[in-house]
Structure formats: structure tokens, C-alpha cells
SEKOLRO-382901 format. One record per residue (C-alpha): residue in one letter; x, y, z negated. Coordinates in Angstrom, 3 decimals. Each point is the difference from the previous one (the first is absolute). Layout:
REM SEKOLRO-382901
   code       east      north         up
      A          X          Y          Z
...
END
This chain:
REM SEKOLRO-382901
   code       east      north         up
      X    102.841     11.874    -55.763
      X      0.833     -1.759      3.464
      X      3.357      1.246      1.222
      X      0.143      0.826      3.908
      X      1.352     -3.613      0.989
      X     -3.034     -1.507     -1.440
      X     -2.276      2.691      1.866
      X      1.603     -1.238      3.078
      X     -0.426     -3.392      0.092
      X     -4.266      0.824     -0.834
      X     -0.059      2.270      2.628
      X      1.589     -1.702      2.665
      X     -2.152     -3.167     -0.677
      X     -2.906      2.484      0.552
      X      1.730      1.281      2.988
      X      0.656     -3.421      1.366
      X     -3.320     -1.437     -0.996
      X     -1.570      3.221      1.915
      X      2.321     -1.205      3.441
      X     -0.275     -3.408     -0.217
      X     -4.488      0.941      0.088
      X      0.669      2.459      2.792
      X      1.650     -2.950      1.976
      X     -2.331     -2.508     -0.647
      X     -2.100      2.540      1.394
      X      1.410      0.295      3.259
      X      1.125     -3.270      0.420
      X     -3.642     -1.064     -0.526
      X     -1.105      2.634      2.573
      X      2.197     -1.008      2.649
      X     -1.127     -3.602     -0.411
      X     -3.596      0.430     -0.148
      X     -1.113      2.726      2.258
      X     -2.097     -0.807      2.758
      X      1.740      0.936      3.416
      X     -2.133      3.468      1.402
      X     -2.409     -1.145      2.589
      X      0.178      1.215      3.837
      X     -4.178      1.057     -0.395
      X     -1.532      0.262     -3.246
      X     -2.859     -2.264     -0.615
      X     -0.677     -3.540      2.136
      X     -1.092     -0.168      3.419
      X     -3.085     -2.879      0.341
      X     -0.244     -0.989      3.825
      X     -3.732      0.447      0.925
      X     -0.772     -1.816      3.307
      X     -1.127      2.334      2.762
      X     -2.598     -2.594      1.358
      X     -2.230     -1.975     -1.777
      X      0.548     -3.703     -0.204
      X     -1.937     -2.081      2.135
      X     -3.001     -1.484     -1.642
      X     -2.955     -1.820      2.053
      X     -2.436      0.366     -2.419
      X     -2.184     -3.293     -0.645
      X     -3.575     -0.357      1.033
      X     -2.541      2.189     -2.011
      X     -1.659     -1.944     -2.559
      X     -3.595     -1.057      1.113
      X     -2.666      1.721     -2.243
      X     -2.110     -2.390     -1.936
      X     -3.504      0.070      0.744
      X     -2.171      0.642     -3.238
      X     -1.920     -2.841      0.222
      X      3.069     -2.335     -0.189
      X      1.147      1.984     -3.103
      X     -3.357     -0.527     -1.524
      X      0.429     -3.425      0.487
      X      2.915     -0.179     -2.471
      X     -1.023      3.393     -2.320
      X      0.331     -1.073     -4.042
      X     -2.759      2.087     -1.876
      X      2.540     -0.758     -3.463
      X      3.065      1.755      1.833
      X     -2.091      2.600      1.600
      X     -1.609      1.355     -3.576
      X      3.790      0.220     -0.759
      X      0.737      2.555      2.666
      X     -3.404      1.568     -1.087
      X      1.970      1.116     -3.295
      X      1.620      2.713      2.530
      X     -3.783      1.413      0.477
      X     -1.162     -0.299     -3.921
      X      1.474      3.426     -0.678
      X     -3.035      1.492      2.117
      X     -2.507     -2.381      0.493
      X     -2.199     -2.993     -2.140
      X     -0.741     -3.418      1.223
      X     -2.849     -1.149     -2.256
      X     -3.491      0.770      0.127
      X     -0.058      3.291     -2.088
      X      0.720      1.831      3.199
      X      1.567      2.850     -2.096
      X      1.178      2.505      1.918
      X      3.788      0.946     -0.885
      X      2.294      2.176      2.539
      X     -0.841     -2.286      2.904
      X     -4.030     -1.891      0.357
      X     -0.099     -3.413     -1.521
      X      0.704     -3.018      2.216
      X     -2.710     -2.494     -1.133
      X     -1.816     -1.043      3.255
      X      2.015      1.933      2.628
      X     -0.068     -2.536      2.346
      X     -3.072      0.714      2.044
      X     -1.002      3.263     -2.258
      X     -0.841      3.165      2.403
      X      3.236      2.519     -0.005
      X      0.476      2.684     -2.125
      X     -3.409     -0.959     -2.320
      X      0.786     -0.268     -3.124
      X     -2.257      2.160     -2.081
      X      1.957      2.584     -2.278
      X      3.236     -0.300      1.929
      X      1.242      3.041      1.961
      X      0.996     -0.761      3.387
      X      2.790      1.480      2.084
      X     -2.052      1.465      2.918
      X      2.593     -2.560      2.064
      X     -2.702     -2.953     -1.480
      X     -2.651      1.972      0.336
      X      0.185      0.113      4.127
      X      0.544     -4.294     -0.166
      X     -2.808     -1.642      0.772
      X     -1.301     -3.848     -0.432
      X      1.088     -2.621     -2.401
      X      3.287     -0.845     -1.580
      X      1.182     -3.330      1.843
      X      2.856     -1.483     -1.350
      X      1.696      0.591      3.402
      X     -0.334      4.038     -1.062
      X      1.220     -0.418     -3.267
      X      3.090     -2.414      1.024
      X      0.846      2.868      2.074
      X     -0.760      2.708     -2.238
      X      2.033     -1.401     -2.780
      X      2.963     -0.256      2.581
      X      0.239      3.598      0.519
      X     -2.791      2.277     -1.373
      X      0.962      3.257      0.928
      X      0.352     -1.712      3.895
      X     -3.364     -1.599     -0.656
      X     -2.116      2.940     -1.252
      X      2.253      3.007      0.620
      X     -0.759      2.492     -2.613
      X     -0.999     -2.343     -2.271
      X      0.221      1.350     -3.820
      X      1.472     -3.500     -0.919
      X      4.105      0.097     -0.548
      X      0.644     -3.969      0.226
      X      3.070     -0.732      1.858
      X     -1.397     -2.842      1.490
      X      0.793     -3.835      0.118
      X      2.172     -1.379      2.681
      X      0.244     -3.604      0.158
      X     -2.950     -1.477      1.532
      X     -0.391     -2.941     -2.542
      X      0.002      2.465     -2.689
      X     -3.171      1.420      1.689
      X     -1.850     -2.732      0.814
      X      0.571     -1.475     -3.489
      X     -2.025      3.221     -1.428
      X     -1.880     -0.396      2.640
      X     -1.070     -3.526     -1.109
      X     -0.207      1.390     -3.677
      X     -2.146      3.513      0.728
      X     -2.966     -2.831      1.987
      X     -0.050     -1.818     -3.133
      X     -1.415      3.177     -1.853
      X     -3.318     -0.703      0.527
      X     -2.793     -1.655     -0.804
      X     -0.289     -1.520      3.195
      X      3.612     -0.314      1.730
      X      0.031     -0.323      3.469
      X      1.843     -2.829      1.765
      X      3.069      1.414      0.307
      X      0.433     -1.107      4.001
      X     -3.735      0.925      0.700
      X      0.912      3.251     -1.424
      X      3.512      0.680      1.589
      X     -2.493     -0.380      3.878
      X     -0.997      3.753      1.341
      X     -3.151      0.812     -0.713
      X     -1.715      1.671      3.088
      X     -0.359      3.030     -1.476
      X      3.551      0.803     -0.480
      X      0.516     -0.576      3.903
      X     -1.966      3.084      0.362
      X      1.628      1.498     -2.921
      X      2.764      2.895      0.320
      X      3.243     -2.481     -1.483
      X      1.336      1.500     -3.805
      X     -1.510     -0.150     -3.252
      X      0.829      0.057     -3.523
      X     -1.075     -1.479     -3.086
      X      1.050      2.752     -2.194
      X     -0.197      3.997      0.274
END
């Protein structure tokens, strides 16, 4: 049995070991905490007036014709992967949720036989030139508004022309591509727009 002095000493280590935490504590406190800010949060300076910019001179749109010039048929059936979801290339001319694009070039708008039209390809009239399908594939919904067809579109001019070049060469007798990029006189007379899908 532990007599009192022995008690002692265990519980004033205790005791001591419990103050000596309890200063650490404070001391540790005192040293670490942040000083209290006037404003909570930071202020970010946003300038009043916007800085001066002259912009630079638009970029000159490319005329077609030059684009032709330099179109790759190999890059452009690459961007046609974008289109295989809803359309064929080959001869088959299945029909899948968009008409097949064998022989576009030149082909009479919404004509495909078995494909349902959006009545916003129905009202087209004339030929697909590849001048209506560059800008068609640009912009669809622009081109043909109302138009069935959900494809985003393709920005970069190259890009186009490059499918372009590749959509002539599904044919059995491709056009040249320069002879084909001229406007036909028809499409003078024509309403502008068209679409090559729904």
C-alpha cells in the first residue's frame, strides 16, 4: 500500500505535467496567432477604366479560292471523322441520322431519297457548291436556320477547305477543285444559305 508521501510525489508530477501542457499552450498561442485584421477578407484593386488597347488591324478574310489552292483531301477526311457519327462517305448512300455525303458537291439540296428533311432544306434551292457547304459547315444553324442538324460547326478556315478538298473527291467524277470553288450563275440569283444536312 503507497503511504501518502508516495501519493504526493505521483500526483504532483500529474499536476505539474498538466501546467507545464497548459503553458505550452499559451505560450504557443501568443506566438503564433495571426494579428486580427482591420477588414476581413482582401481588398483586389480593380481599375475603374479600362487599359488602353489599339486593337490591331482585322485579319483579312481569305478568299475560298486561295484556300482551295492549298486544301489537303488526306487532312480533310480527318476532320470528316467529326461528321461519321451521322453521315456515310462511300457509295452505299445509306441513310443514317443525317443523308449520305457521296457526291454532294454539285448534288441538288435537300434530295436525297429516304432522308427526311428539316422544312429549313426544303425552302433551299439549287446545287450544293462548295462555297455553300464551306459556309454551312462554319455555322449551320446561321446557314440554314432551323436546320434539324446539331453540328457545332468548324471554325478555322483551313479545317474547312481541307474537307472541302476531301467531300469533291467523293465522286466519280471530282471537280477541279478551283473550277468548282468559281460561282456558278445560278447561285447569283440564288437567296444566300444552304445546308447539306437536315
Amino acid at each position: 500500500m503507497l503511504d501518502s508521501f508516495e501519493l504526493n510525489k505521483i500526483l504532483g508530477a500529474v499536476l505539474g505535467t498538466c501546467l507545464g501542457l497548459v503553458a505550452m499552450n499559451i505560450a504557443a498561442g501568443a506566438i503564433f496567432t495571426p494579428g486580427k485584421l482591420g477588414k476581413p477578407g482582401f481588398e483586389i484593386e480593380v481599375p475603374t477604366t479600362p487599359p488602353e488597347t489599339t486593337p490591331g488591324p482585322a485579319q483579312p478574310e481569305v478568299p475560298l479560292e486561295q484556300l482551295l489552292v492549298k486544301a489537303d483531301a488526306a487532312k480533310g477526311a480527318e476532320s470528316a471523322k467529326k461528321c461519321a457519327v451521322c453521315h456515310t462517305f462511300d457509295k452505299s448512300m445509306k441513310v443514317l441520322t443525317g443523308p449520305p455525303l457521296w457526291g454532294v458537291v454539285g448534288r441538288p439540296k435537300a434530295s436525297v431519297q429516304g432522308f427526311n428533311y428539316s422544312p429549313a432544306l426544303k425552302q433551299l434551292g439549287g446545287n450544293w457548291t462548295l462555297d455553300d457547304i464551306f459556309k454551312f459547315v462554319a455555322n449551320p444553324k446561321a446557314m440554314a436556320p432551323g436546320t434539324a442538324m446539331t453540328f457545332a460547326g468548324i471554325t478555322r478556315p483551313t479545317e474547312r477547305a481541307d474537307l472541302l478538298a476531301y467531300l469533291n473527291s467523293l465522286s466519280d467524277n471530282p471537280q477541279p477543285l478551283t473550277k468548282a470553288a468559281l460561282p456558278s450563275p445560278t447561285r447569283a440569283a440564288q437567296a444566300p444559305g444552304g445546308a447539306m444536312a437536315r
